[in-house]
N, C-alpha and C positions, 0 to 999 in steps of 0.2 A: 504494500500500500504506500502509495505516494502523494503528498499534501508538499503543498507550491506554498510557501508565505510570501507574499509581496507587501514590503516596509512600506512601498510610496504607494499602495493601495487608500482610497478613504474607509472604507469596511473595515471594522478592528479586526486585530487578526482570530482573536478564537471564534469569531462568524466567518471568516476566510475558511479556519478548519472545519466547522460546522456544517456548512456549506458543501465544499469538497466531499465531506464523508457522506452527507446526505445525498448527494449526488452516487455517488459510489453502489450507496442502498439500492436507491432508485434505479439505476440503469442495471442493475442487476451482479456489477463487478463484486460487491459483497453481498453474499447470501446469506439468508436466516442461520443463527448460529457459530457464526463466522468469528473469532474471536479480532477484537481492535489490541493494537500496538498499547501497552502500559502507556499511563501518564507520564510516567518520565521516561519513557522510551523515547514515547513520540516529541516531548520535551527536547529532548538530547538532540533528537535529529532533526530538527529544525529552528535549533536553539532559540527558543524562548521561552519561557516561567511554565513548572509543571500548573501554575494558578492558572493561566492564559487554555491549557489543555484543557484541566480540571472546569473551566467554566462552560468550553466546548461541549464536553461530555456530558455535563449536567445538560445544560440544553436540549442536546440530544438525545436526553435519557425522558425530560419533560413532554417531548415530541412524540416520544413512544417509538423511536428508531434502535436505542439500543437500550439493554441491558447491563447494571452493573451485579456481580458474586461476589460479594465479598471473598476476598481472598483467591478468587478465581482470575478475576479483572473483567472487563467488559466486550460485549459478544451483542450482535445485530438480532435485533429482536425479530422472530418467530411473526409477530403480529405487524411486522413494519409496510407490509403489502398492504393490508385495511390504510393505513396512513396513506400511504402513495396514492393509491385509488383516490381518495375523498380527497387528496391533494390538487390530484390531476382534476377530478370532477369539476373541483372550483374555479378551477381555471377555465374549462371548457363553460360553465357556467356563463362567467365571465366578459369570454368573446361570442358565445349565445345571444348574451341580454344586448350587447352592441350591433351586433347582426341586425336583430332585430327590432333597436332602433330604427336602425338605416333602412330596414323594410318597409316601414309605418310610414314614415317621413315621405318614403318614395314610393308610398304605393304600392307597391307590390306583397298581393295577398298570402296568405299561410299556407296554402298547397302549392303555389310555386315554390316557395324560399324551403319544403316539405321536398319538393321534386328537385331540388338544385344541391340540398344535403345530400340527399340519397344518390346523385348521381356523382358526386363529390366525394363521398364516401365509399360507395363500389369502387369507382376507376384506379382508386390508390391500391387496392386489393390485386387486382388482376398483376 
C-alpha cells in the first residue's frame, strides 16, 4: 500500500491519507479484511506524526471503512461495500436532481429524459 503526502497540498495531510485509503477501499485495491500498515509504520514511511495517522484512522474507522483489534491493528471493514454503495448513491442522486432541473426548465418530459437514461445506460454495457 502506497499513500502520496503532498506538503504544498491545501487538504491536511491525514485527509490526504484518509482519502487515498478510502479510495483504495473503494476501487477494490483493498478488500474486506485486509489488514492497514500500523500507525507508526505508516508514520515512518511517510514521515509525519503517528497523531497525523492516528486521526486518519479514527476517521476512517467513524466512516465504517475500517476496523480497529486491539492488539491486532487495523483491517478494512467486512461492511465497507454498504458505505461505498450509499456513497456512490448520493452522488448519482446528486447529478439526478440537476438532470432534472435542466429537464423542467427545458421542457423536456419524464419519459424522454426515462428513454435517454436507458439508452445511456445500455450502450456503456455493450
Amino acid at each position: 500500500m502506497e499513500i502520496l503526502i503532498n506538503n504544498h497540498a491545501s487538504k491536511p495531510i491525514y485527509e490526504q491519507i484518509r482519502t487515498q485509503i478510502k479510495t483504495m477501499i473503494m476501487s477494490g485495491e483493498l478488500k474486506a479484511g485486509d489488514a492497514l500498515p500500523s500507525i507508526r509504520a505508516l508514520a515512518r514511511s511517510v514521515h509525519i506524526s503517528v497523531l497525523t495517522v492516528q486521526k486518519a484512522y479514527d476517521l476512517l474507522q467513524e466512516d465504517g471503512f475500517i476496523e480497529a483489534t486491539a492488539g491486532k491493528g487495523c483491517f478494512v471493514s467486512v461492511q465497507n461495500q454498504d458505505f461505498y454503495l450509499e456513497e456512490q448513491q448520493k452522488k448519482i442522486e446528486e447529478h439526478f436532481t440537476e438532470a432534472i432541473e435542466i429537464a423542467r426548465m427545458s421542457g423536456i418530459k419524464l419519459d424522454t429524459l426515462q428513454s435517454l437514461l436507458t439508452l445511456l445506460y445500455d450502450e456503456d454495457v455493450g
